[in-house]
C-alpha positions in Angstrom: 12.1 -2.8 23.9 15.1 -1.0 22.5 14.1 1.8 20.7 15.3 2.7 17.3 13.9 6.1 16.3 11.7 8.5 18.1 10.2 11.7 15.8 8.9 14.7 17.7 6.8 16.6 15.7 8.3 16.4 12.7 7.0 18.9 9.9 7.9 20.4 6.6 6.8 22.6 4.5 7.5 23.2 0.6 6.4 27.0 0.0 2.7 26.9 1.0 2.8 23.0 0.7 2.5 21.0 3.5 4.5 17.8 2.9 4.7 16.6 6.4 2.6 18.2 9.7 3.8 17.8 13.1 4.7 14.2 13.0 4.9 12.1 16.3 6.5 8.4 15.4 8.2 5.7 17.5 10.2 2.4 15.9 11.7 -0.5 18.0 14.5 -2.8 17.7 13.2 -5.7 15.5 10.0 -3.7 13.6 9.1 -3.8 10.0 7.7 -0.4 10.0 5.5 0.6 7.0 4.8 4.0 6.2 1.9 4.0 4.3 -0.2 6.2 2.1 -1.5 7.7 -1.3 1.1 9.7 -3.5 1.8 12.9 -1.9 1.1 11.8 1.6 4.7 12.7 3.0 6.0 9.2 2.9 9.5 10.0 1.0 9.6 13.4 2.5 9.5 11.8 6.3 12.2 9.3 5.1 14.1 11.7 3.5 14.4 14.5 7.0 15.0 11.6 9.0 18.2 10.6 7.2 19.1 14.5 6.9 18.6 14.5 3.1 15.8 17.0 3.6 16.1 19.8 6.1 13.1 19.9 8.5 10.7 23.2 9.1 10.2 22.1 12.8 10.2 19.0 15.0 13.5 16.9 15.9 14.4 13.4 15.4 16.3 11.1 17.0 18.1 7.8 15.9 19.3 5.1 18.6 18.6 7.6 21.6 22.1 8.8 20.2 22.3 12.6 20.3 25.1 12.4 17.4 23.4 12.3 14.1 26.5 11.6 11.8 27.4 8.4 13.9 24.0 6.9 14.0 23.7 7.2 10.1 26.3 5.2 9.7 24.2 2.3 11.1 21.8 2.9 9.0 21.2 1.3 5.3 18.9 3.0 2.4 17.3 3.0 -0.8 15.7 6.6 -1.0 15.9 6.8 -5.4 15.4 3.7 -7.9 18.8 1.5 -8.6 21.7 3.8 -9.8 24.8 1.7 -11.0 26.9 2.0 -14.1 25.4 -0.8 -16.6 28.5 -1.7 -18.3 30.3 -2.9 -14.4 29.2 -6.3 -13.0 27.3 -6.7 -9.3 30.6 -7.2 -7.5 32.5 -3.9 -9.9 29.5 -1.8 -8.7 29.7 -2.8 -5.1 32.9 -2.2 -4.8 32.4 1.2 -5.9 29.6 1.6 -3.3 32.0 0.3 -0.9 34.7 2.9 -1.2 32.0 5.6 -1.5 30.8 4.4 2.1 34.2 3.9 3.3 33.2 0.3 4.6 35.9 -2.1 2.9 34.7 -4.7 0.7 34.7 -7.7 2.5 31.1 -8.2 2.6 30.4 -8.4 -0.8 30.2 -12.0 -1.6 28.3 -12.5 1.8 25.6 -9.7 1.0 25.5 -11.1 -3.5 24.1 -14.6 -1.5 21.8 -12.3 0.4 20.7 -11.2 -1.9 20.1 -13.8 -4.2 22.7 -12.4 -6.9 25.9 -14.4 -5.8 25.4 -16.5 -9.3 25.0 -13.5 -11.4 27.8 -11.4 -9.4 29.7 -11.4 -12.5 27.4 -10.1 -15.2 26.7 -7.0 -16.2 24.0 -4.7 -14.4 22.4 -3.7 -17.7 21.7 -7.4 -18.3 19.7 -8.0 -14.8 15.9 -7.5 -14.8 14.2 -4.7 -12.4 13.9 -7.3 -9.5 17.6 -8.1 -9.9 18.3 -4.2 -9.9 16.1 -3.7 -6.9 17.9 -6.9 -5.1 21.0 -5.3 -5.9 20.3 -1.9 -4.4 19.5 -3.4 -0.7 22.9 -5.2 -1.3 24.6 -2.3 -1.7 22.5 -0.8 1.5 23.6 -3.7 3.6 27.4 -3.6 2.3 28.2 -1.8 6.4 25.9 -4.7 7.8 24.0 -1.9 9.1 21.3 -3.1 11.9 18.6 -0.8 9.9 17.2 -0.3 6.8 15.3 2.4 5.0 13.1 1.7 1.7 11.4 3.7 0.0 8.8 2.5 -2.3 10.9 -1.4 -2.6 8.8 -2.5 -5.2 7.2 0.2 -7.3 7.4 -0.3 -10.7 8.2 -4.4 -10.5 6.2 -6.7 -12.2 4.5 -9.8 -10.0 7.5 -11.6 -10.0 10.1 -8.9 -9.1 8.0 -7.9 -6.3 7.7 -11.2 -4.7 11.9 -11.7 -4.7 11.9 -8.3 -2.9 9.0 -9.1 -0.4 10.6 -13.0 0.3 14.1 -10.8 0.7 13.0 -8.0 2.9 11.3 -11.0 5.6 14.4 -12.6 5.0 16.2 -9.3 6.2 14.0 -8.6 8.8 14.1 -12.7 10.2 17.8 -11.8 10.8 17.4 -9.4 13.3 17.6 -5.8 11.2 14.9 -3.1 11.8 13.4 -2.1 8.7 11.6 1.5 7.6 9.7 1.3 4.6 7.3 3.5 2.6 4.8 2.3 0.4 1.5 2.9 -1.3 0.6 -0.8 -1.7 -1.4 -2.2 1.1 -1.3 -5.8 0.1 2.7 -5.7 0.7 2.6 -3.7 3.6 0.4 -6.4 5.2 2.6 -9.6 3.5 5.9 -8.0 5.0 5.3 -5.0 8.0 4.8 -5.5 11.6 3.9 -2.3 12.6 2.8 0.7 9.9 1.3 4.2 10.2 -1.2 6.1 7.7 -0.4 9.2 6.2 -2.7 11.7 4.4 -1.7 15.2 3.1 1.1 14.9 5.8 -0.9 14.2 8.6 -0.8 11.1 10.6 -4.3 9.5 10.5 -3.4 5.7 12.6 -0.4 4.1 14.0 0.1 0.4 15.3 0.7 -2.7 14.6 -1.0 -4.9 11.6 -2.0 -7.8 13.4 -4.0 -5.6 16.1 -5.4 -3.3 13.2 -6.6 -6.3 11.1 -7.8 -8.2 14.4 -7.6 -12.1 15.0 -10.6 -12.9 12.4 -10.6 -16.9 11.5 -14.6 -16.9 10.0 -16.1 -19.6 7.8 -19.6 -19.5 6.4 -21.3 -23.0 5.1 -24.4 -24.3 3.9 -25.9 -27.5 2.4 -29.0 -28.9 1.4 -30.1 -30.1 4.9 -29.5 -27.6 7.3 -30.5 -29.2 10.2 -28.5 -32.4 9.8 -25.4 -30.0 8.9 -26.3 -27.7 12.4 -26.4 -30.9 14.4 -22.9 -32.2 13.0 -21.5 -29.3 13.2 -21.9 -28.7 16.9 -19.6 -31.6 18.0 -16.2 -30.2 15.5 -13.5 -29.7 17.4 -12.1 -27.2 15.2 -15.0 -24.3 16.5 -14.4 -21.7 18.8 -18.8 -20.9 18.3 -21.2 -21.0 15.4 -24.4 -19.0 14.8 -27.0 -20.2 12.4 -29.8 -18.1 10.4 -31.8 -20.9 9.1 -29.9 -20.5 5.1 -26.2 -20.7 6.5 -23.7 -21.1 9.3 -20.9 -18.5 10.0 -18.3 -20.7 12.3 -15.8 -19.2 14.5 -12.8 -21.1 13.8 -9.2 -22.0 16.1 -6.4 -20.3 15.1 -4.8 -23.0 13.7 -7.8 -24.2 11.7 -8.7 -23.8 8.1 -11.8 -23.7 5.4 -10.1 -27.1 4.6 -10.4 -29.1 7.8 -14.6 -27.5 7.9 -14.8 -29.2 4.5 -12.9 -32.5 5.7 -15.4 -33.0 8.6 -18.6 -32.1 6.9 -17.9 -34.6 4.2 -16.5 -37.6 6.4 -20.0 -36.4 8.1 -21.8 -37.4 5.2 -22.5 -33.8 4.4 -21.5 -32.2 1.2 -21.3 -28.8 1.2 -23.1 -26.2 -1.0 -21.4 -23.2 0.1 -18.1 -22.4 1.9 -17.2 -19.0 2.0 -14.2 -17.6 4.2 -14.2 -14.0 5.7 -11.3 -12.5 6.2 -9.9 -9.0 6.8 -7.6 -7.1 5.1 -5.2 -3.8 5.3 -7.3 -2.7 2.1 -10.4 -2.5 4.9 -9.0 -1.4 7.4 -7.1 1.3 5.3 -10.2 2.6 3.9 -11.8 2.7 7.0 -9.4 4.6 8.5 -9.4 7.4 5.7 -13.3 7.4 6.1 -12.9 7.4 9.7 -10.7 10.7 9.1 -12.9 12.7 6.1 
């Protein structure tokens, strides 16, 4: 895999704060790569020494295996701060402003408003959109270079439910096109929706790296019951569906196939002339796994 940035023990230190402690970090080509961690971990100071807006105490970084800083940043796209526009310009007045700023012309401003989901509104004011249009806006304006990665920090703090699913759908849209993405957050649930990879920060030390799917694990678990156990034990034995069951006499946890739900349990039970009492689905989650970790760590 091509790699995209490789930290060497990255650290920095505020005074007699400790923001970030002898960081070790690798990203590839193709990653969504969450940083995550409580406020005050080290998450925006990490993003902000590796694109040179905070001068490191120690450690080195490297972007593209490229030894000239100045030329790799310019393949890289970022949100570091909330939306900063003037409110009075539309979308398309504001990125042309961003486009002269990052000397990148401004012929990919109607290609990156449909991007973004703003090609509609390109010609209304930016005090009119709501937060989730503002946020949507400020990855535009990131991706005006067409720049094959992007940084986040904190994408969706302070968006209501619906603002932070139109920046969740757009950053897997991003990422299905091929960009690498680097983001910071504190919220585990997105991390998981969005992030192929993620680390775990604490006080600025790294507690865990890898990726989510290995973290969480490949867990597919059902647990039934009915009124008749032993007719639901002996039906149960012959669905297809089952990787292996074990029974305690009161329920049934089922190992299920990848590719099979809590639904199709229910479907078979039933056309089995068994209705079920109880159907319970286990599954894991970063919040688990995350706490475990920090336990793991005390």
């Amino acid at each position: 895999m091509e790699r995209i940035l490789k930290i060497n023990s990255l650290t920095k230190h505020f005074g007699r704060i400790h923001a970030v402690n002898n960081l070790e970090l690798e990203v590839f080509k193709g990653q969504v790569f969450g940083i995550l961690g409580p406020n005050g971990s080290g998450k925006t100071t990490t993003l902000g020494m590796i694109l040179d807006v905070v001068a490191p105490t120690s450690g080195t970084f490297r972007w593209f295996d490229d030894g000239c800083t100045v030329e790799a940043r310019k393949k890289i796209g970022s949100i570091l701060e909330t939306p900063c526009f003037y409110p009075y310009l539309t979308a398309v007045q504001n990125l042309r402003i961003t486009a002269h700023i990052k000397q990148c012309g401004t012929q990919n401003i109607d290609a990156v408003l449909k991007q973004v989901g703003l090609y509609d509104r390109r010609n209304d004011r930016f005090k009119t959109y709501s937060l989730g249009m503002k946020q949507r806006l400020s990855i535009g304006a990131a991706l005006l270079s067409d720049p094959p990665v992007l940084i986040l920090d904190e994408p969706t703090n302070g968006l209501d439910p619906e603002g932070i699913a139109e920046v969740r759908e757009l950053i897997r849209k991003i990422a299905g096109e091929g960009k690498t993405i680097i983001m910071a957050s504190h919220l585990l649930d997105e991390v998981q929706k969005v992030c192929t990879h993620f680390c775990v920060l604490r006080k600025g030390f790294k507690l865990h790296e890898g990726s989510v799917s290995d973290t969480l694990g490949e867990i597919n678990k059902v647990e039934v019951s009915s009124e008749d156990m032993a007719k639901l034990e002996a039906v149960i034995q012959d669905f297809k569906g089952m990787v292996s069951y074990q029974s305690n006499g009161s329920a049934i946890e089922l190992i299920l196939k990848d590719d099979v739900n809590a639904i199709a349990v229910n479907n078979y039970c039933f056309e089995n002339g068994i209705t079920l009492k109880k159907l319970l689905t286990h599954t894991n989650t970063l919040e688990k796994e995350f706490l475990k970790i920090l336990r793991e760590n005390d």
